[in-house]
C-alpha positions in Angstrom: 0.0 0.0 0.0 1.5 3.4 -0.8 1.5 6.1 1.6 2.0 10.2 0.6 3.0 13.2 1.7 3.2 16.3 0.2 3.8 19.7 0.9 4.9 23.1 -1.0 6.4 26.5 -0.5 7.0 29.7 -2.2 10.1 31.3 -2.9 10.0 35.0 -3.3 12.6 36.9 -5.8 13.1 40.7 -5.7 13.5 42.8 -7.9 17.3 43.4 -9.1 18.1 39.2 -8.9 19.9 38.4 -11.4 18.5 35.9 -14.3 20.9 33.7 -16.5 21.7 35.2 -19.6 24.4 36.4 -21.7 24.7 39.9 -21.0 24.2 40.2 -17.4 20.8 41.5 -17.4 19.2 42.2 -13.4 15.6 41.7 -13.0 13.1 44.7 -13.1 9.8 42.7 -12.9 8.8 40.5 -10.4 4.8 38.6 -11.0 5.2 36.5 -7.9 6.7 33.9 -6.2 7.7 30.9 -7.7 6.5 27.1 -5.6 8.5 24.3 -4.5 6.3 21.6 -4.3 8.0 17.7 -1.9 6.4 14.8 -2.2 7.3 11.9 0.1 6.2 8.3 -1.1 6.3 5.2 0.8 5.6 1.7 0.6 6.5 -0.7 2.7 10.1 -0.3 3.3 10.1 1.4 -0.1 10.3 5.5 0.4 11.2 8.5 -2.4 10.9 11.6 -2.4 9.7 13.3 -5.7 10.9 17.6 -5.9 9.1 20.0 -8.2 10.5 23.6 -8.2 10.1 26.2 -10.8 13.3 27.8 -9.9 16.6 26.0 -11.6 17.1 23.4 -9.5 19.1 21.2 -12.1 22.4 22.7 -11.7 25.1 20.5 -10.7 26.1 21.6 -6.8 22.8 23.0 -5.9 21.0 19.8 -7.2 23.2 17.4 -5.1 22.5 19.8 -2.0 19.0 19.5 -2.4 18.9 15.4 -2.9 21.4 15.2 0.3 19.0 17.5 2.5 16.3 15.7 1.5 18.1 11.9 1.9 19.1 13.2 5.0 16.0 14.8 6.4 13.4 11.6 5.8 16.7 9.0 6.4 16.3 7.7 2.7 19.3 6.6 0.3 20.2 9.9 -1.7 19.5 7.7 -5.1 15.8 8.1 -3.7 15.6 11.9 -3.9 14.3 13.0 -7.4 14.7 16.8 -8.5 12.8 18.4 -11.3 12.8 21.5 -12.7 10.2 22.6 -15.2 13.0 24.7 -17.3 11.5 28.0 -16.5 13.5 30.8 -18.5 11.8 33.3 -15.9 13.3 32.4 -12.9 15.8 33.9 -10.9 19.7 32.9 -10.2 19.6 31.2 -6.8 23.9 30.6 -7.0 26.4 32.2 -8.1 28.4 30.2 -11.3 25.4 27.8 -11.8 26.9 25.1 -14.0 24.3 22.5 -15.5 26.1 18.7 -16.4 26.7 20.2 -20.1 29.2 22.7 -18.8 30.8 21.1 -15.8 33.0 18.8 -17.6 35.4 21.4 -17.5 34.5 22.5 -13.4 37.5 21.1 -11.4 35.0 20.3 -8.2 32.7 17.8 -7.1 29.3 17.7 -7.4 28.8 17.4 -3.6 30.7 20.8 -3.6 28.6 22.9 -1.5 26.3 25.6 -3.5 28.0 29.1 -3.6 24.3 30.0 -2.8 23.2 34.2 -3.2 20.3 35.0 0.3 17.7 34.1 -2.1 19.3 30.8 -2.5 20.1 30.2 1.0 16.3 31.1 2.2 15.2 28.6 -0.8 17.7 25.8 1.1 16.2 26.9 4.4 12.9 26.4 3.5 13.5 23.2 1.6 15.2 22.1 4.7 11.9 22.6 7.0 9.5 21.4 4.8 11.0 18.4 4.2 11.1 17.7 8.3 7.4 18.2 8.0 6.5 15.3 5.6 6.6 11.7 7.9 4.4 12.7 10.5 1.7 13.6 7.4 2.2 10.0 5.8 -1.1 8.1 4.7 -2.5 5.8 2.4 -3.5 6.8 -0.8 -4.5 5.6 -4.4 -3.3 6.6 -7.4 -5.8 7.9 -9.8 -5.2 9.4 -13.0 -6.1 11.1 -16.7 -5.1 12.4 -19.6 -6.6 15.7 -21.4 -5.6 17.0 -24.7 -3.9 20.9 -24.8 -2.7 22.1 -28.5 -2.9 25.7 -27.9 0.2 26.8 -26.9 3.1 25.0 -28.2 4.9 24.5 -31.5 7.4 22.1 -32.4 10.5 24.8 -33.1 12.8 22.4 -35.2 12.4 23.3 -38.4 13.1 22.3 -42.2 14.1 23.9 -45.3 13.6 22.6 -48.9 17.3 22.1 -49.0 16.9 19.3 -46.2 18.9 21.9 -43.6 17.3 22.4 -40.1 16.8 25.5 -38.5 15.5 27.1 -34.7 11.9 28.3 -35.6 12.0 31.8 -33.5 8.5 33.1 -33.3 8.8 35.1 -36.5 10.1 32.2 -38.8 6.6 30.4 -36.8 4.3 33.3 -38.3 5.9 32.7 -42.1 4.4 29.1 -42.2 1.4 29.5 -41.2 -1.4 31.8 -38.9 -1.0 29.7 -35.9 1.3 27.3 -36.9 2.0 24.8 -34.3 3.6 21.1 -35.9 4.8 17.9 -34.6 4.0 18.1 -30.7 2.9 16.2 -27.4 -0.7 17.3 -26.9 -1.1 15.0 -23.7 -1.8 17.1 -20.3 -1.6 14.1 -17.6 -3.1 14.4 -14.2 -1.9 12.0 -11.4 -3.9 12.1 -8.4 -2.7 10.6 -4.8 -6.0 10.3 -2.9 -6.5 9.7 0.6 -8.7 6.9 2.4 -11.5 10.1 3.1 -11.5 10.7 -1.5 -9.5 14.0 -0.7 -6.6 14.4 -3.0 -3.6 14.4 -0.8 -1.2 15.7 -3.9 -1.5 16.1 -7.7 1.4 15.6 -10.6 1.0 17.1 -13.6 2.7 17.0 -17.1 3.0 18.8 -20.2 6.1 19.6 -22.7 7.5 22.7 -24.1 9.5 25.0 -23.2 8.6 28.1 -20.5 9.3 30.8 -23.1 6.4 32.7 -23.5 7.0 35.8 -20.7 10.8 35.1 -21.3 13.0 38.5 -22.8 16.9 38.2 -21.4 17.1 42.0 -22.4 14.0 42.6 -20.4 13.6 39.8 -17.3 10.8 39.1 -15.5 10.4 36.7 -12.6 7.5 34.6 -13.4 6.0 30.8 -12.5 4.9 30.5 -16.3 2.4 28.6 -17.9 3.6 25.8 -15.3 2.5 27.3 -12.2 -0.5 29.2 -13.7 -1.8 25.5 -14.3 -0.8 23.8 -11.5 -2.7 26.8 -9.5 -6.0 26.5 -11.1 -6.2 22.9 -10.2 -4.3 23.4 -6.6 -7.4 25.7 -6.5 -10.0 23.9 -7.8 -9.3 21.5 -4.6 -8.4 23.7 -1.8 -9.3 22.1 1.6 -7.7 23.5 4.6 -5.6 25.0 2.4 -4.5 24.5 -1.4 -3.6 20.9 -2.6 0.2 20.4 -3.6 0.5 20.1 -6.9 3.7 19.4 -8.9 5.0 19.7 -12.3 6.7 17.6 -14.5 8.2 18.9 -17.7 8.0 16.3 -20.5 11.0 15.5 -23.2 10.8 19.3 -24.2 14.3 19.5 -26.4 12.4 20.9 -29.6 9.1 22.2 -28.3 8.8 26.1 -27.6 5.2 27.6 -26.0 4.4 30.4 -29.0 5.4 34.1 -28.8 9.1 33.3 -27.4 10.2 37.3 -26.9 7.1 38.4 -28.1 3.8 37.4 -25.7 5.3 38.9 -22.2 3.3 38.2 -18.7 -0.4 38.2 -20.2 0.0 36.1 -23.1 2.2 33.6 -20.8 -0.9 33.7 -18.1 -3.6 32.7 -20.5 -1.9 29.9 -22.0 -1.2 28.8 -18.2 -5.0 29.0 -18.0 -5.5 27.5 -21.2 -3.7 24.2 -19.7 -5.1 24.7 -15.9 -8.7 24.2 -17.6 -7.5 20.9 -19.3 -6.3 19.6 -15.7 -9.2 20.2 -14.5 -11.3 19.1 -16.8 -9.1 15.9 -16.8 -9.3 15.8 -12.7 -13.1 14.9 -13.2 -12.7 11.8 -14.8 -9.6 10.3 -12.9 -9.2 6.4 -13.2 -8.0 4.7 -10.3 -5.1 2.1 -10.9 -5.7 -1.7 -11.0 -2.1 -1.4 -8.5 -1.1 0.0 -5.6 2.3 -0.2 -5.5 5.7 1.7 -5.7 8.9 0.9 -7.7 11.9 3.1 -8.6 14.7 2.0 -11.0 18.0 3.7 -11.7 20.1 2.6 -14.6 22.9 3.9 -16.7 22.8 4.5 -20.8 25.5 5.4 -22.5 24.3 8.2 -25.6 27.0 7.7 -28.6 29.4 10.7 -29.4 30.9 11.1 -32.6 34.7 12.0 -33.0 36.0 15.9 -33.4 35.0 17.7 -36.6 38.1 17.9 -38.9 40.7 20.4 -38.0 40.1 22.7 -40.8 36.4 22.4 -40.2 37.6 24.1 -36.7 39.9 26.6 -38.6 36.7 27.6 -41.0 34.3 27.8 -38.1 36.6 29.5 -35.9 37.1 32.4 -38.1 33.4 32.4 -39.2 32.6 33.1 -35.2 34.8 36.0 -34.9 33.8 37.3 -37.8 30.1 37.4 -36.8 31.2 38.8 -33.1 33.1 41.4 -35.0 30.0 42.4 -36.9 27.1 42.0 -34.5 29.7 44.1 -31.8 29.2 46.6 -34.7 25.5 47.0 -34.4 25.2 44.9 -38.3 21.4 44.2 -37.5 21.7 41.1 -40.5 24.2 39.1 -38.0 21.5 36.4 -37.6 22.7 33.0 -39.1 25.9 31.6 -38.0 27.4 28.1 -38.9 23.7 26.6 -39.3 22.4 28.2 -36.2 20.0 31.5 -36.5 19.7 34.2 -34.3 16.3 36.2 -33.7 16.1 39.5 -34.9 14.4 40.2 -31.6 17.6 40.4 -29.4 19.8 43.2 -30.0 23.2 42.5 -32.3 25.0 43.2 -28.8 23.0 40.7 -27.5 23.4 38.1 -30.8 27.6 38.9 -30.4 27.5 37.7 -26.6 25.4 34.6 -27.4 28.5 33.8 -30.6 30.8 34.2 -27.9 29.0 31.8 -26.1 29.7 28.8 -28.7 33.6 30.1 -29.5 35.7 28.1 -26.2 34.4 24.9 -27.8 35.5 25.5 -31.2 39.1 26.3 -29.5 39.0 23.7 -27.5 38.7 21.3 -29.9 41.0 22.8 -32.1 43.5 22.6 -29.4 43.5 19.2 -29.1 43.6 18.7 -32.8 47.1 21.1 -32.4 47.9 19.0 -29.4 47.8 15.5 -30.9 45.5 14.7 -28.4 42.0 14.8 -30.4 41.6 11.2 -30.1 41.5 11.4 -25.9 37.7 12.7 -26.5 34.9 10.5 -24.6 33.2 7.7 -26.9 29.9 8.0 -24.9 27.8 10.7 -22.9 26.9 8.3 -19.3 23.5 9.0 -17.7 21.8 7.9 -15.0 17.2 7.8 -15.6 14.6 7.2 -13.4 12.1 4.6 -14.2 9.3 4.8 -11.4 5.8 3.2 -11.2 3.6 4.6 -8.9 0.6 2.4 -9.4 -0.5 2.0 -12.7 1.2 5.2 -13.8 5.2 4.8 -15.1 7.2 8.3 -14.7 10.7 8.1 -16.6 13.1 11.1 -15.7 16.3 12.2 -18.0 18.7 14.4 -16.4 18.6 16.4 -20.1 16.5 18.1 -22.1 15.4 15.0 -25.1 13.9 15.8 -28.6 9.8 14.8 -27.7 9.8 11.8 -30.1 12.1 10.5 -27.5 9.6 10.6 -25.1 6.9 9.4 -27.7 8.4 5.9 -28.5 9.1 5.7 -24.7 4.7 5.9 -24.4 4.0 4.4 -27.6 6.1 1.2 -26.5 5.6 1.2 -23.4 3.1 -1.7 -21.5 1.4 0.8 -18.5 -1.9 2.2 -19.1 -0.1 5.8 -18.7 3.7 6.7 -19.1 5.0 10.1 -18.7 8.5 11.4 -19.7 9.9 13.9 -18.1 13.3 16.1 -18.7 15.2 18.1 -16.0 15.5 15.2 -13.7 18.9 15.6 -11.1 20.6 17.2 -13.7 21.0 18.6 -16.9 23.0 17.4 -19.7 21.3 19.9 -22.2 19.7 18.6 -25.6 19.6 15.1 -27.0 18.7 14.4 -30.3 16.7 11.1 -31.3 19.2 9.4 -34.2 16.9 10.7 -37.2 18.2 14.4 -36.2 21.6 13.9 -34.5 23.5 15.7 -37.7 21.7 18.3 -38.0 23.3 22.2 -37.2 20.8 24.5 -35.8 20.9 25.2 -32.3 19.8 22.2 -30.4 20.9 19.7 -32.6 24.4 21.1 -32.2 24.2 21.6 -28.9 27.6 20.3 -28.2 29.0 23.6 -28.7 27.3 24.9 -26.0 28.8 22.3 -23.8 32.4 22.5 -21.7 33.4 20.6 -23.3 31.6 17.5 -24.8 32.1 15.9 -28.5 28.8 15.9 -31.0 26.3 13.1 -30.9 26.3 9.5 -32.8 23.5 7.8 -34.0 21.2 6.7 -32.6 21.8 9.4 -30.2 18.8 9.5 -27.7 17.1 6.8 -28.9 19.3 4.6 -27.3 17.2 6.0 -24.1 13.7 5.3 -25.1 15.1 1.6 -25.5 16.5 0.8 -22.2 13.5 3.5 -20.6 10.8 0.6 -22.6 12.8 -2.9 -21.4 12.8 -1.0 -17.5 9.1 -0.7 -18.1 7.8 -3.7 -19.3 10.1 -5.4 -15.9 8.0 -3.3 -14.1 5.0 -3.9 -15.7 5.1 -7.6 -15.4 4.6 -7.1 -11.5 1.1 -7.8 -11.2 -1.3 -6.1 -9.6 -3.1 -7.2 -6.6 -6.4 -9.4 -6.9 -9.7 -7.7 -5.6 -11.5 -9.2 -3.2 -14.2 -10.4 -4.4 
């Protein structure tokens, strides 16, 4: 029999925190606090803990912090703590030299490295800290119920093709040339999760939904904002208030090439209504919730290993290298037509300043690599990118997590294959490795496809990329499936 617990809190920016960008942009807007929402799950001698924040919590140091507070806090094994962020671009910084897993190849410390943590960071640890000593005595049995509704409005999927077979990043005004609402290949599915207790009150909700958290995001003009994720979340948190609001967390799904529409362009109000444009599908979805055939809990770590391709040729480097100054050099300038560099394009909706400090961005991997061409050494690089997932089952509902932000046919294969009534893939979980491609994309040049150059310092992808997890994520699943559920008494 599982058992829950769940509680949340708010964290509360100020005005002048700084958000991550690439021109050191301070906030000048703040729309609220942002919620932390811990869920502790037990059965038997079987106990997790599942943590939803919608502040960057996927970070290297301050992700390990939070997994060792809460392992040490409910005396549970540290591989039981699971962290996910829902990849807002409108939250604040929390730490001072935030590295995800895709830049700390280079970062000569530990992960358990304690957190170089700014006060709005150390009140977010503080309050972590004594909500999570608040969760056993508030243990009690629940059933898992769940749904699925259907939400189309406000995503796109943001990879895009030309005739010439080339990929490109579809900003919001490449979105407006195909089309008047133009929205492609997505994940529609809004799952709700329900952990109910023996009096039919819901004790905690998880929700899911994938694309990015774009929509009130400018870094020339940040905002501090809980997005279209906490917008939803608080319509059904409110829809089932008892005492006090239900805790209600959120999952982002494999996201890697799914934007929510007007990126730079829709600010605070356009980001609100599509959070109420999801919050009414969870709702809607809350009033037909299934209960699961099982009432159990199991949680599965494993390794994969992704596939990375050797260095790009040394004069590829030279070429590129050159190409990258070159476009610094001109954007620095104010040349408003610096927009497409080495396959990637830049929106005409961020200054040329702006577009210059994002090129230098992408420039230390280029040298890198071509110093170990120089060096003799370009053959040291790693063969394959190690990663631990998550496979839960929490009743009849499986939950995989991907410390990485996966292209969302990743994350369809892993549902379409998979035996449970309900599987939901999620991104951001205990880490980050940035972007994965599935193998159908993993050549590709625009900006998320080559997402190795964003990385300190990591070698491209090799087919078949990603989709080497959607196969291990599948044969977890069906183990887990094959645990059957209890019989009913007649």
């Amino acid at each position: 029999m599982i058992k829950a617990a769940s509680l949340c809190f708010d964290g509360i920016p100020k005005a002048g925190s700084g958000l991550e960008n690439h021109a050191g942009f301070a906030v000048a807007d703040v729309q609220g606090p942002l919620t932390t929402t811990v869920t502790l799950l037990e059965d038997g001698p079987q106990r997790l803990c599942l943590v939803t924040s919608g502040f960057t919590v996927e970070t290297r140091h301050l992700n390990h912090a939070i997994r060792a507070t809460a392992a040490e806090g409910l005396g549970i094994p540290f591989s039981n703590v699971l962290v996910f962020g829902t990849h807002n671009h409108s939250a604040p910084t929390i730490e001072r030299d935030a590295r995800s897993d895709a830049m700390s190849q280079s970062d000569p410390w530990p992960a358990d490295r304690p957190p170089d943590l700014l006060p709005l960071g150390k009140a977010f640890m503080r309050d972590f800290r004594r909500t999570v000593k608040k969760l056993r005595p508030l243990l009690q049995p629940v059933t898992v119920w769940w749904n699925v509704g259907r939400e189309g409005r406000i995503t796109y999927h943001r990879k895009g093709w030309r005739a010439d077979g080339t990929t490109y990043f579809m900003r919001e005004e490449d979105r407006k040339l195909l089309a008047r609402d133009y929205r492609g290949d997505i994940d529609e599915d809004a799952p709700v999760v329900c952990l109910r207790g023996e009096d039919g009150r819901p004790v905690c909700f998880l929700t899911q939904f994938t694309g990015h958290p774009v929509s009130s995001y400018h870094p020339e003009r940040p905002v501090v904002f809980g997005e279209y994720c906490q917008v939803a979340t608080d319509r059904l948190a409110s829809q089932h208030s008892h005492n006090g609001e239900t805790p209600v967390g959120f999952l982002q799904g494999f996201a890697g090439d799914t934007n929510t529409k007007e990126m730079f362009e829709g600010g605070i109000e356009r980001a609100r209504q599509f959070g109420n444009y999801l919050g009414e599908t969870y709702v809607k979805a809350a009033r037909k919730l299934k209960q699961s055939e099982r009432n159990s809990l199991e949680l599965v770590t494993d390794k994969v290993s992704v596939p990375l391709a050797p260095l790009p040729a040394r004069r590829t480097l030279e070429k590129e290298i050159r190409a990258i100054k070159g476009f610094i050099e001109r954007a620095r300038a104010g040349d408003e037509d610096t927009v497409s560099l080495l396959g990637m394009n830049y929106p005409r909706g961020l200054s040329p300043a702006y577009r210059a400090a994002m090129a230098e961005h992408i420039l230390p991997w280029s040298e890198w690599a071509l110093n170990l061409w120089e060096t003799g050494k370009e053959q040291t690089v790693p063969k394959t990118l190690d990663m631990d997932i998550y496979v839960l089952r929490l009743g009849d509902v499986g939950i995989v997590g991907v410390p990485a932000e996966p292209f969302w046919v990743i994350g369809r294969t892993i549902k379409e294959k998979s035996p449970l009534p309900l599987t939901i893939p999620c991104g951001y979980a205990n880490g980050c490795q940035g972007y994965i491609t599935d193998g159908r994309g993993t050549n590709d040049r625009e900006y998320m496809s080559a997402f190795y150059r964003c990385t300190r310092f990591r070698p491209p992808f090799r087919k078949p990329s990603g989709d080497v997890i959607a196969r291990e994520a599948v044969r977890i699943l069906k183990g887990l499936a094959k645990i059957p559920p209890p019989r009913k008494e007649p």
